[in-house]
C-alpha positions, 0 to 999 in steps of 0.5 A: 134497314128494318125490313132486314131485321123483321126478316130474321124476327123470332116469335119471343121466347122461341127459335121460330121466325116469323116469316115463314112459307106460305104465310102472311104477317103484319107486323104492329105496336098497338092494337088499333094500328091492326083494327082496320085489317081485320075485316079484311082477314075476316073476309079473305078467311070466309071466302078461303083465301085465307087459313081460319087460324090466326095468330097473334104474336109478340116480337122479340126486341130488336136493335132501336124497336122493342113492344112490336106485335104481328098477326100472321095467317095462312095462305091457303093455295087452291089445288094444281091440275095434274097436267101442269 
């Protein structure tokens, strides 16, 4: 049931959802539920897997959640031969 409503998530104060093509997003209360990822992204994003942005985000409330934050980065795609 929450997997459903964090789908149709908005970024607070905008029409925009949170999901979107191509990118990746965790979804947290608290600062330090996301600490042990960020070396991680730190990684993926200087080896280039990973676009450098990173955006943090509030959440707007949903039905029983409320306070929900999200990171959310870009996947970067290496480029496809021509013959594919």
């Amino acid at each position: 049931m929450i997997k459903k409503r964090i789908d149709k998530v908005h970024i607070r104060g905008t029409n925009e959802r949170l999901t979107q093509p191509d990118k990746i997003a965790l979804i947290y209360f608290n600062k330090r539920d996301i600490d042990d990822y960020l070396p991680f992204i730190t990684y993926l994003q200087e080896t280039g897997v990973l676009d450098l942005g990173l955006e943090e985000l509030d959440l707007e409330d949903l039905q029983g959640l409320s306070g929900l934050k999200a990171l959310r980065v870009g996947v970067v795609h290496p480029e496809k031969p021509n013959n594919i």
